[in-house]
PDB file as gemmi writes it, atoms N, CA and C in Angstrom:
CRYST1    1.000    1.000    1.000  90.00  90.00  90.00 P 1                      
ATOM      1  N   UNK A   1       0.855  -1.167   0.000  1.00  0.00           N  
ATOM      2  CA  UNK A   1       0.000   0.000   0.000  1.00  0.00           C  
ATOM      3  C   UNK A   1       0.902   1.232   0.000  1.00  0.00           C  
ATOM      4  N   UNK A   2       0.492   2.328  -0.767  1.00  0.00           N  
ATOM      5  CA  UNK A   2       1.504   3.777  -1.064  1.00  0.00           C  
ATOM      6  C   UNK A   2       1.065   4.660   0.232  1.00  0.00           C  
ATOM      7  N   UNK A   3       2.214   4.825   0.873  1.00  0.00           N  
ATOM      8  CA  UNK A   3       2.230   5.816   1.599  1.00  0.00           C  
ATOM      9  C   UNK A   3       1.282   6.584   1.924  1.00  0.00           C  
ATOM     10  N   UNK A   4       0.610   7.609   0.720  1.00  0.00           N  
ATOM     11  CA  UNK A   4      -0.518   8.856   0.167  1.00  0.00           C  
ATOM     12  C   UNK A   4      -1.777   7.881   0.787  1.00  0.00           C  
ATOM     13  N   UNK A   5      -1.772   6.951   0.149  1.00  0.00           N  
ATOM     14  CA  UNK A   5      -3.163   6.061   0.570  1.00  0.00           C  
ATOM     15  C   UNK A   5      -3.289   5.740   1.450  1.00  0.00           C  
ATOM     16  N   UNK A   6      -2.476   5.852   2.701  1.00  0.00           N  
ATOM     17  CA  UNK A   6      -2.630   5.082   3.608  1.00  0.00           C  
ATOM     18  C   UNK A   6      -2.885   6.314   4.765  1.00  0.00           C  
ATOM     19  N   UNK A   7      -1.832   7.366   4.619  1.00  0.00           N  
ATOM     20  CA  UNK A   7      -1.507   9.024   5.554  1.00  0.00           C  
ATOM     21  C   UNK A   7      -3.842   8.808   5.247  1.00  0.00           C  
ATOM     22  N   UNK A   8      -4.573   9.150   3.813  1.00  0.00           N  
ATOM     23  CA  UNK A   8      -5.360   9.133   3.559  1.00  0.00           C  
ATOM     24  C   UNK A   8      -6.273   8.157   4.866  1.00  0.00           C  
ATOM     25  N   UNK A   9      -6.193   7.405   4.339  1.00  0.00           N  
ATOM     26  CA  UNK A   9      -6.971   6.049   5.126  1.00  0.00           C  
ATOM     27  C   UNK A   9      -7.461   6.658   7.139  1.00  0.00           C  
ATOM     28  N   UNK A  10      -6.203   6.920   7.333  1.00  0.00           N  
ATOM     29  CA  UNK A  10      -6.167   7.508   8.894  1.00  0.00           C  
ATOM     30  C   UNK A  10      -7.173   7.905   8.894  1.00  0.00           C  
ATOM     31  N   UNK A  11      -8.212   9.006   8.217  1.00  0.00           N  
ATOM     32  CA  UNK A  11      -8.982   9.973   9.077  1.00  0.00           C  
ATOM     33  C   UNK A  11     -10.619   9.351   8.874  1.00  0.00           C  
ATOM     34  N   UNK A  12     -10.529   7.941   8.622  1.00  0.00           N  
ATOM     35  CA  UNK A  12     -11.892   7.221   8.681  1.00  0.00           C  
ATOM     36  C   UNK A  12     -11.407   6.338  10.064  1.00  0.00           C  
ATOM     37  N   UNK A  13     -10.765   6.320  10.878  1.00  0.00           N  
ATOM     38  CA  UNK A  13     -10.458   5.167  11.862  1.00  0.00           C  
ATOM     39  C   UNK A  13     -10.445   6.015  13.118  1.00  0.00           C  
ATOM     40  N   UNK A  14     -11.663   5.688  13.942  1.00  0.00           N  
ATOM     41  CA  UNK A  14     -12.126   6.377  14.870  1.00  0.00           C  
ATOM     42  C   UNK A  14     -11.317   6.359  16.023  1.00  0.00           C  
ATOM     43  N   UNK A  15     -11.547   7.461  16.925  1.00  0.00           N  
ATOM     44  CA  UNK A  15     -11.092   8.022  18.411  1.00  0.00           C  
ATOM     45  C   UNK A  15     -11.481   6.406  19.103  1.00  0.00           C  
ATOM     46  N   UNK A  16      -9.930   6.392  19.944  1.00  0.00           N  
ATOM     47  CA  UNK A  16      -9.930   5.331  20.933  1.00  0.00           C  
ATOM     48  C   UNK A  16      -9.162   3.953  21.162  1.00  0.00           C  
ATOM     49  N   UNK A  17      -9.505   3.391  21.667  1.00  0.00           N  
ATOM     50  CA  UNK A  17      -8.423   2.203  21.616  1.00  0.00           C  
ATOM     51  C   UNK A  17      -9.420   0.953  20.865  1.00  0.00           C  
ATOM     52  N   UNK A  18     -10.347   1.220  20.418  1.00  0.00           N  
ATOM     53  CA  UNK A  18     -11.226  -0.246  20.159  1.00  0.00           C  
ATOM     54  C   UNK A  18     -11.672   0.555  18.259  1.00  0.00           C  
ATOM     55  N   UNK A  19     -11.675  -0.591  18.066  1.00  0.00           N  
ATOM     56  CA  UNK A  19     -12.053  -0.991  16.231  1.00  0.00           C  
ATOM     57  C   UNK A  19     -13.620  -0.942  15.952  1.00  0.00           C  
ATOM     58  N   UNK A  20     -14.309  -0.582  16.847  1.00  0.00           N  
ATOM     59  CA  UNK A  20     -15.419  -0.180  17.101  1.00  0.00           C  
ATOM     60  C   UNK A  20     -16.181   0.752  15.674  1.00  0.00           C  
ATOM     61  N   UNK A  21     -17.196   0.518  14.629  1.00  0.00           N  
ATOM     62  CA  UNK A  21     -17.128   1.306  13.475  1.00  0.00           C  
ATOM     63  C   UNK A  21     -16.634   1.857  13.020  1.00  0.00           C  
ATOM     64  N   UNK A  22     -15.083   0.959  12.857  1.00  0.00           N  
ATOM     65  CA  UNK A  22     -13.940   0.986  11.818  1.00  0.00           C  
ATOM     66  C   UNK A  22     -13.944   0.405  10.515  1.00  0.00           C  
ATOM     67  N   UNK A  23     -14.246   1.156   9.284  1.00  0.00           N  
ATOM     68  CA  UNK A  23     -14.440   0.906   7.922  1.00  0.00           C  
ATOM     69  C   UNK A  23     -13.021  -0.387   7.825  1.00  0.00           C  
ATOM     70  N   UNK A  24     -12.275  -0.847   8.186  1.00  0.00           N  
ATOM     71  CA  UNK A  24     -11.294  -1.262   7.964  1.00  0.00           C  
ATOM     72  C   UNK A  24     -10.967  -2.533   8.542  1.00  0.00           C  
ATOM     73  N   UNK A  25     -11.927  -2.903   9.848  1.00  0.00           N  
ATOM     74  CA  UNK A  25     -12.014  -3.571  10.758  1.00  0.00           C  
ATOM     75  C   UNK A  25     -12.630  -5.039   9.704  1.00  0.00           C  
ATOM     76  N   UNK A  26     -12.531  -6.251   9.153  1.00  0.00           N  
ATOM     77  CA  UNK A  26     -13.676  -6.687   8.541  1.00  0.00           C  
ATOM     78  C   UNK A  26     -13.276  -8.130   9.516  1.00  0.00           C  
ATOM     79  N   UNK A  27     -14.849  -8.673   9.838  1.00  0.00           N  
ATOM     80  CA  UNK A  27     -15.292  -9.900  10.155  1.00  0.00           C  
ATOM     81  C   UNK A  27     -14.769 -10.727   8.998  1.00  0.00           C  
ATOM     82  N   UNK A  28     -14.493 -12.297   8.758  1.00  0.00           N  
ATOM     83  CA  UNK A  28     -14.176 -12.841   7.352  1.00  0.00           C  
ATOM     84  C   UNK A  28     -15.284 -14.315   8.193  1.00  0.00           C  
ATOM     85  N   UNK A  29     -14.818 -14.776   9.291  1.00  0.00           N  
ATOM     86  CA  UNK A  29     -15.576 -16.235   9.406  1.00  0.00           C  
ATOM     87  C   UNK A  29     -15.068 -16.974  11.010  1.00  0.00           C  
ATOM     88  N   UNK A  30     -15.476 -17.635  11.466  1.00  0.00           N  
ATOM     89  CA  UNK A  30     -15.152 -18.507  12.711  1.00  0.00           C  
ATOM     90  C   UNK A  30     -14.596 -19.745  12.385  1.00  0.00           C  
ATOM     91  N   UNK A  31     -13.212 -19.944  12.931  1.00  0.00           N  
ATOM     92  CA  UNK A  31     -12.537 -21.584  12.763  1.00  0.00           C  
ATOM     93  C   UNK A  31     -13.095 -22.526  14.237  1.00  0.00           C  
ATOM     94  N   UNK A  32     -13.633 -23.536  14.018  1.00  0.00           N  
ATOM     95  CA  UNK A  32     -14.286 -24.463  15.045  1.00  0.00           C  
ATOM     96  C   UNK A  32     -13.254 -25.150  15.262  1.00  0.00           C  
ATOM     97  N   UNK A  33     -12.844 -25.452  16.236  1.00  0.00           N  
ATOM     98  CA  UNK A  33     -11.444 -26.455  17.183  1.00  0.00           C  
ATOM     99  C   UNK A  33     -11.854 -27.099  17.458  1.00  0.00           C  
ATOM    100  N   UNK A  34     -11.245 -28.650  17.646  1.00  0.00           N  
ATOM    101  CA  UNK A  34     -11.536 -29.846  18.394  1.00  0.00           C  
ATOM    102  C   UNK A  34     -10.563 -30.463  18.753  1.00  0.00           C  
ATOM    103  N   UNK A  35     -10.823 -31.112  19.743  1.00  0.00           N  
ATOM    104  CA  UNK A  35      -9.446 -32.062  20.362  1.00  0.00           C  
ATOM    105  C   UNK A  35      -9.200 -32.777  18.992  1.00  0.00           C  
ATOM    106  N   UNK A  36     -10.414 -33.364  18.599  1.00  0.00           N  
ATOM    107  CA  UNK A  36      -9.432 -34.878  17.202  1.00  0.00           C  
ATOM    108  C   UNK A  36     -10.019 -33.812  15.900  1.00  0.00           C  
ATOM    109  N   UNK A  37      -9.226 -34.179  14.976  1.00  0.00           N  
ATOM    110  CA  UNK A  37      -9.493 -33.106  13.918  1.00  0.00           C  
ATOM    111  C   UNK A  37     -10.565 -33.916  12.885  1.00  0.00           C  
ATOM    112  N   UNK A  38     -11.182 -34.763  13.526  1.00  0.00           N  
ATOM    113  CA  UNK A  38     -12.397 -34.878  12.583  1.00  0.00           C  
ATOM    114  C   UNK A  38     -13.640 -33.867  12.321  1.00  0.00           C  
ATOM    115  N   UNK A  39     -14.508 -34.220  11.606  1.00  0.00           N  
ATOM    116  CA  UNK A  39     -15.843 -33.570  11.255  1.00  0.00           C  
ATOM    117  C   UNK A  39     -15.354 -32.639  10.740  1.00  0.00           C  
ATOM    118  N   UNK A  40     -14.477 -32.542   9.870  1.00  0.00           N  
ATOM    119  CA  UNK A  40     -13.426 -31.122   9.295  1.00  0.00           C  
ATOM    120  C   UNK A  40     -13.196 -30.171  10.241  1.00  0.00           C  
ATOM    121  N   UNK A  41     -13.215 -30.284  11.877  1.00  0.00           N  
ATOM    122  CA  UNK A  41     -12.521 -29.222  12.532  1.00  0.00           C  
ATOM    123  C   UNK A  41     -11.104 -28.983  12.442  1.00  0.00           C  
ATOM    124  N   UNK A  42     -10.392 -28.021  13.011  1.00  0.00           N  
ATOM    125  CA  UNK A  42      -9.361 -27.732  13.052  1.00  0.00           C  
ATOM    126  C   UNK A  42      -9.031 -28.113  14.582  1.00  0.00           C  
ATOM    127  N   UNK A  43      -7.339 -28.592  14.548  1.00  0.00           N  
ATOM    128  CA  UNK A  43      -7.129 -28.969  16.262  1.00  0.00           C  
ATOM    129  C   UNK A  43      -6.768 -28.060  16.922  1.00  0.00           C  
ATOM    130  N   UNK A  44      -7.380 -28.086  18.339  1.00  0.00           N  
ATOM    131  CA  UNK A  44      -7.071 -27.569  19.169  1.00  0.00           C  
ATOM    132  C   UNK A  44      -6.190 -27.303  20.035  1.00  0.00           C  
ATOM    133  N   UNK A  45      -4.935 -26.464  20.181  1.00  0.00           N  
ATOM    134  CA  UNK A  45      -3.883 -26.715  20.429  1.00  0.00           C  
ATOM    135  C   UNK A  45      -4.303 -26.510  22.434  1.00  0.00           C  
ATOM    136  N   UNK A  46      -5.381 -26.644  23.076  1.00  0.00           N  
ATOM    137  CA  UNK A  46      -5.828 -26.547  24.482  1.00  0.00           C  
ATOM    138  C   UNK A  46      -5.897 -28.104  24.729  1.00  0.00           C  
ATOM    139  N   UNK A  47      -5.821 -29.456  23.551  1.00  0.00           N  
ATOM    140  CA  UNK A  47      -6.559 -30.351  23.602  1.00  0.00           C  
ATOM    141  C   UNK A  47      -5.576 -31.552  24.877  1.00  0.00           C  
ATOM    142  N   UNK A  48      -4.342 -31.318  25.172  1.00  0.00           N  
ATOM    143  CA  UNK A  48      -3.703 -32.436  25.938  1.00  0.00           C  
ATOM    144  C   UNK A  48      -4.565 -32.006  27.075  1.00  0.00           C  
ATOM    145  N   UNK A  49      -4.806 -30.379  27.648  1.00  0.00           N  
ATOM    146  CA  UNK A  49      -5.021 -29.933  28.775  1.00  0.00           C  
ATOM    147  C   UNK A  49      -6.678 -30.584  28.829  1.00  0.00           C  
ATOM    148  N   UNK A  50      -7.289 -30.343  27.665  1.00  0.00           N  
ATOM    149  CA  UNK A  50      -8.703 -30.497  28.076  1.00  0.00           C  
ATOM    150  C   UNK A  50      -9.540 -31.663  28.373  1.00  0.00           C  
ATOM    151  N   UNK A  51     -10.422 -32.230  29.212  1.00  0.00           N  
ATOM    152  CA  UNK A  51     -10.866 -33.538  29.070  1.00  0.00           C  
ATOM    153  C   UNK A  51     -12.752 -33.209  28.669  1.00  0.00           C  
ATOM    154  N   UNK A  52     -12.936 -32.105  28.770  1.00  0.00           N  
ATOM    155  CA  UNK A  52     -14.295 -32.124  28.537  1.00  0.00           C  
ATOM    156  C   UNK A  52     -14.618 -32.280  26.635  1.00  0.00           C  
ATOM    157  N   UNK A  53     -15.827 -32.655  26.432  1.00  0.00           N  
ATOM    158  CA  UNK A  53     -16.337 -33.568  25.699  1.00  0.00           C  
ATOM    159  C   UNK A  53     -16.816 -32.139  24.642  1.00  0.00           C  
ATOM    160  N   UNK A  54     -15.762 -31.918  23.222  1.00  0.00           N  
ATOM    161  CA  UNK A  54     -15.782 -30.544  22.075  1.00  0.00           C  
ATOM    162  C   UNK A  54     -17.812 -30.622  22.135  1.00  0.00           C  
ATOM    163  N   UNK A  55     -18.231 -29.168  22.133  1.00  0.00           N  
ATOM    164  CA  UNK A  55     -18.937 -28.656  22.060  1.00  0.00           C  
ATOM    165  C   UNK A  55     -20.658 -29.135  22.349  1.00  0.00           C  
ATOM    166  N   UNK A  56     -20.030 -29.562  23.261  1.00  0.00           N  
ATOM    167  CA  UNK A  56     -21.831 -30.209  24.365  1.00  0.00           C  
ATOM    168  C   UNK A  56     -21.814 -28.823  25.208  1.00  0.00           C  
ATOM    169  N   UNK A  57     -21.520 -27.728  25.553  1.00  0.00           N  
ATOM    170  CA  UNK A  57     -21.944 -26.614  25.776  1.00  0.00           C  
ATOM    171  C   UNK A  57     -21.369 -25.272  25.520  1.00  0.00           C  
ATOM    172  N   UNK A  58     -21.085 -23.937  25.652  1.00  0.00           N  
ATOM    173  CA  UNK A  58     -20.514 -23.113  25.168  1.00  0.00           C  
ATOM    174  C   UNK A  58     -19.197 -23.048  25.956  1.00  0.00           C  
ATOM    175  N   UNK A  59     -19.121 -23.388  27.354  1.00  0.00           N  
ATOM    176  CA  UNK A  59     -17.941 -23.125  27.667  1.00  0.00           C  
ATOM    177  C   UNK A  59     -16.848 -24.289  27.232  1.00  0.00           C  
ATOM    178  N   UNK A  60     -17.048 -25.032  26.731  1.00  0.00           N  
ATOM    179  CA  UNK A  60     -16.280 -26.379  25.772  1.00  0.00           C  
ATOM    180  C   UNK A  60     -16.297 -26.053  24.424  1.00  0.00           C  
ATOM    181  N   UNK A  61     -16.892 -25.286  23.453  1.00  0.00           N  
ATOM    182  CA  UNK A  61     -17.134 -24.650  22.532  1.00  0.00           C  
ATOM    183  C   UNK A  61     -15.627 -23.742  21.895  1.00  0.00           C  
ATOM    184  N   UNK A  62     -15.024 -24.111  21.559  1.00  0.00           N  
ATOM    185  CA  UNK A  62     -14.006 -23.546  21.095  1.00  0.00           C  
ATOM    186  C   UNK A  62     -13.480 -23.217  19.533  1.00  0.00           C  
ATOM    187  N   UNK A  63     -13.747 -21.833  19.300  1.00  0.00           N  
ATOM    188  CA  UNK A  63     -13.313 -21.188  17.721  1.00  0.00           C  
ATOM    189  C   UNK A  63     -12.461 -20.193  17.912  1.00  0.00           C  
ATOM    190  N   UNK A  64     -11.885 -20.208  16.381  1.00  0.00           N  
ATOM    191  CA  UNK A  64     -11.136 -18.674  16.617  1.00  0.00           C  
ATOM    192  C   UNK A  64     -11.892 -17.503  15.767  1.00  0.00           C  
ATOM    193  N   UNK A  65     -12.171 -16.495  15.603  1.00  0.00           N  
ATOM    194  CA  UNK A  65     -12.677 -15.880  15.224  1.00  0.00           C  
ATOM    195  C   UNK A  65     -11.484 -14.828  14.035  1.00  0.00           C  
ATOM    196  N   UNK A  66     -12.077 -15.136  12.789  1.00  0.00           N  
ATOM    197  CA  UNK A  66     -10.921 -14.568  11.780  1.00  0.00           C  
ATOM    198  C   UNK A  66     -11.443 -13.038  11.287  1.00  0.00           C  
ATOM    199  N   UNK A  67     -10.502 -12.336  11.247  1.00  0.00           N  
ATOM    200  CA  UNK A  67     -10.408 -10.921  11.360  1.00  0.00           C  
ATOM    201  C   UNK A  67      -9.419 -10.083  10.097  1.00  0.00           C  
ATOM    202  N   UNK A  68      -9.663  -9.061   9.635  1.00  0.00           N  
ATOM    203  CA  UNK A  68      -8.886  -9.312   8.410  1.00  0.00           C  
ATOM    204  C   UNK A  68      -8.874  -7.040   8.547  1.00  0.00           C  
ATOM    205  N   UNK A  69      -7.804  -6.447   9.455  1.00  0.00           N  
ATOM    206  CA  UNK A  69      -7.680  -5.144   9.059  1.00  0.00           C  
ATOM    207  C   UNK A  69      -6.921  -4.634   7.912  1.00  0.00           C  
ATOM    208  N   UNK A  70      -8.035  -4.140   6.953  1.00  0.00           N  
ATOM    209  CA  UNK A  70      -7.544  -3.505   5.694  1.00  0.00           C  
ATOM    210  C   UNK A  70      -6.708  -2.822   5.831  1.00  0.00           C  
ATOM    211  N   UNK A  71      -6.012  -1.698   6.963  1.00  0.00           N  
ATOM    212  CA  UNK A  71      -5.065  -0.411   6.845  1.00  0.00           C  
ATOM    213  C   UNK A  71      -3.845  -1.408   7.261  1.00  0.00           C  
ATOM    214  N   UNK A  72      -3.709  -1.889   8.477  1.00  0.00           N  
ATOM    215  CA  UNK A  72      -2.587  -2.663   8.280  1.00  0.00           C  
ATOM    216  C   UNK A  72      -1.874  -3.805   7.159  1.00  0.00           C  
ATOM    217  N   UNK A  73      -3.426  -4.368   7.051  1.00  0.00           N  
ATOM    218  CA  UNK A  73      -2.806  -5.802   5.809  1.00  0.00           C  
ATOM    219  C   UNK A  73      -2.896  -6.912   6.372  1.00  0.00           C  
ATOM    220  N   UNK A  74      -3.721  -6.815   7.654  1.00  0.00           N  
ATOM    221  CA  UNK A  74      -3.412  -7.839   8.678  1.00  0.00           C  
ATOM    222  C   UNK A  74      -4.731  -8.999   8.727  1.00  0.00           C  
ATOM    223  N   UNK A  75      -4.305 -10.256   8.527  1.00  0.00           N  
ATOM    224  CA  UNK A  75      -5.704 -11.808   8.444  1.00  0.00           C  
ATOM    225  C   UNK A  75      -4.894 -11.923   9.736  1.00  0.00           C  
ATOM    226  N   UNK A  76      -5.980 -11.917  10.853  1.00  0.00           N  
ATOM    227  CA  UNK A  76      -5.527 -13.014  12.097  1.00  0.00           C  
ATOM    228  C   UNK A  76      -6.509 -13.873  11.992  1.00  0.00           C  
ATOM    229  N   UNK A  77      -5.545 -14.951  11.769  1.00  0.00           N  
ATOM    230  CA  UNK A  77      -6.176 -16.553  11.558  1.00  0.00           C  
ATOM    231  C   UNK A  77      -6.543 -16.961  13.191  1.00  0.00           C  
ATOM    232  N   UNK A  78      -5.304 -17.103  13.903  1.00  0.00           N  
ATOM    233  CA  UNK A  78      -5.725 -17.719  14.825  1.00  0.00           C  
ATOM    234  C   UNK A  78      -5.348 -16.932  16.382  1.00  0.00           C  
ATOM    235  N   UNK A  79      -6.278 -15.447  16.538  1.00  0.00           N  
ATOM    236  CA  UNK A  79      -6.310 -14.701  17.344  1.00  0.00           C  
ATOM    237  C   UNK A  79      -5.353 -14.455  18.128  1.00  0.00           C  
ATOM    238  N   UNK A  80      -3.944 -14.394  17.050  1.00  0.00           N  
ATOM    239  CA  UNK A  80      -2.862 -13.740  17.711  1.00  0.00           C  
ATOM    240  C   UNK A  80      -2.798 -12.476  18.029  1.00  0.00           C  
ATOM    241  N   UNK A  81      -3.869 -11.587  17.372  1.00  0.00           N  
ATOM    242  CA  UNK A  81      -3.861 -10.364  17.587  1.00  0.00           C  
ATOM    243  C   UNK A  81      -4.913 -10.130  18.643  1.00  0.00           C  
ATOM    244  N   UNK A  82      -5.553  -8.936  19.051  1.00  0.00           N  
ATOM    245  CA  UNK A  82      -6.565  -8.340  19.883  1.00  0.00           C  
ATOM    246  C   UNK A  82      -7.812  -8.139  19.085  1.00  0.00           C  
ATOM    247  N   UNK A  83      -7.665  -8.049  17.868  1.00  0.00           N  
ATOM    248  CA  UNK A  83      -8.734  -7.583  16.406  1.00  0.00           C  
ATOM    249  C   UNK A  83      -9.869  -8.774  16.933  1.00  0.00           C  
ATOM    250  N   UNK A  84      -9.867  -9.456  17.259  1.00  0.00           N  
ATOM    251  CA  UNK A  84     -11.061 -10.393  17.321  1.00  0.00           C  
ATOM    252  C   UNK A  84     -12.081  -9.664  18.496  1.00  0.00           C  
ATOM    253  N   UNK A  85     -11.360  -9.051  19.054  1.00  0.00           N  
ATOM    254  CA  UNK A  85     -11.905  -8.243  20.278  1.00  0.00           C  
ATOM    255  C   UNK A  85     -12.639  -6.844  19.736  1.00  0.00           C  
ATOM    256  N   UNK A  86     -12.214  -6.650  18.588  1.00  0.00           N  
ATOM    257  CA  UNK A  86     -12.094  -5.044  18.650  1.00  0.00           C  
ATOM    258  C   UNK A  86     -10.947  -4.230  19.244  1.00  0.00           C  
ATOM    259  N   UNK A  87      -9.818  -4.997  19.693  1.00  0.00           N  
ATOM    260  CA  UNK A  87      -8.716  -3.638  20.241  1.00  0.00           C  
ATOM    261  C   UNK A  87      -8.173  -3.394  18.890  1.00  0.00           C  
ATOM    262  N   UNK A  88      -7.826  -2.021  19.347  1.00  0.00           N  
ATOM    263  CA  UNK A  88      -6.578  -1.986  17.742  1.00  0.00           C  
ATOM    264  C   UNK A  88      -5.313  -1.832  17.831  1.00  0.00           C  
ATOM    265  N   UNK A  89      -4.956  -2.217  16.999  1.00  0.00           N  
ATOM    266  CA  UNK A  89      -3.366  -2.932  16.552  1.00  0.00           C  
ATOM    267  C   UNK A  89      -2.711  -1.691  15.996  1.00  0.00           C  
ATOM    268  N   UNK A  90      -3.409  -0.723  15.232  1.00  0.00           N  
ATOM    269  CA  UNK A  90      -2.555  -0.117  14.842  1.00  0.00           C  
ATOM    270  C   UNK A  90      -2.322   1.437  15.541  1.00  0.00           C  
ATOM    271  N   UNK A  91      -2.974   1.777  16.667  1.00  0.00           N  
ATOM    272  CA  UNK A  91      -2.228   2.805  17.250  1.00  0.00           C  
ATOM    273  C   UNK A  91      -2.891   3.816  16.802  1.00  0.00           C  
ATOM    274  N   UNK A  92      -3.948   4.446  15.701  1.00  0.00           N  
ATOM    275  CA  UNK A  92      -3.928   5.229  15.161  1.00  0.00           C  
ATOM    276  C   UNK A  92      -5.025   5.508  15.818  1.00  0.00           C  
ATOM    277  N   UNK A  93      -4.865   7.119  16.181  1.00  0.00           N  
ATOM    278  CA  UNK A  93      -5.992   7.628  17.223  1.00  0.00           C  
ATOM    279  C   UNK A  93      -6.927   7.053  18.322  1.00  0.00           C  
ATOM    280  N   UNK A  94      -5.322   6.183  19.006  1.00  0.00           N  
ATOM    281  CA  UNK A  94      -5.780   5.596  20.507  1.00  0.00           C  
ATOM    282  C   UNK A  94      -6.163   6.044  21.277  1.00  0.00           C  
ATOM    283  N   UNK A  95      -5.641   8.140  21.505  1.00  0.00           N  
ATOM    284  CA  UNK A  95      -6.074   8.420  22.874  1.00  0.00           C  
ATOM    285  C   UNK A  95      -7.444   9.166  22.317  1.00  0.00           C  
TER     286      UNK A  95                                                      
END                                                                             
């Protein structure tokens, strides 16, 4: 991304620390985890620790939620960032 476009981009990304009706912020989809990687889930890297039985209620219920900020360039696949939250990553008009 050019420089011009981006200085640009800043003045749609709102006051504060959260991604909160941020044009830039985009939802993409939820990855479902499981201890065994059948039923096409993805594994759960919680799964040596866990013994309860994948998704017989919400607190056993485990996804990552994929997040994709246009100004940075940034897909968090697997909620390494805060973006799944709404915090923002990039600093720009935190206070």
């Amino acid at each position: 991304m050019n420089k011009i476009k981006r200085f640009f981009m800043r003045f749609k990304i709102p006051s504060g620390c959260y991604c909160d009706n941020c044009t830039y912020w985009k939802y993409i989809s939820e990855t479902k985890l499981n201890r065994n990687q059948d039923y096409g889930f993805e594994h759960c890297k919680y799964s040596d620790e866990c013994s309860e039985k994948c998704w017989t209620n919400s607190q056993n219920s485990c996804k990552n939620i994929v997040i994709y900020c246009e100004y940075l360039d940034l897909l968090d696949i697997e909620q390494d960032t805060l973006l799944w939250d709404k915090c923002k990553e990039c600093g720009v008009k935190d206070k």
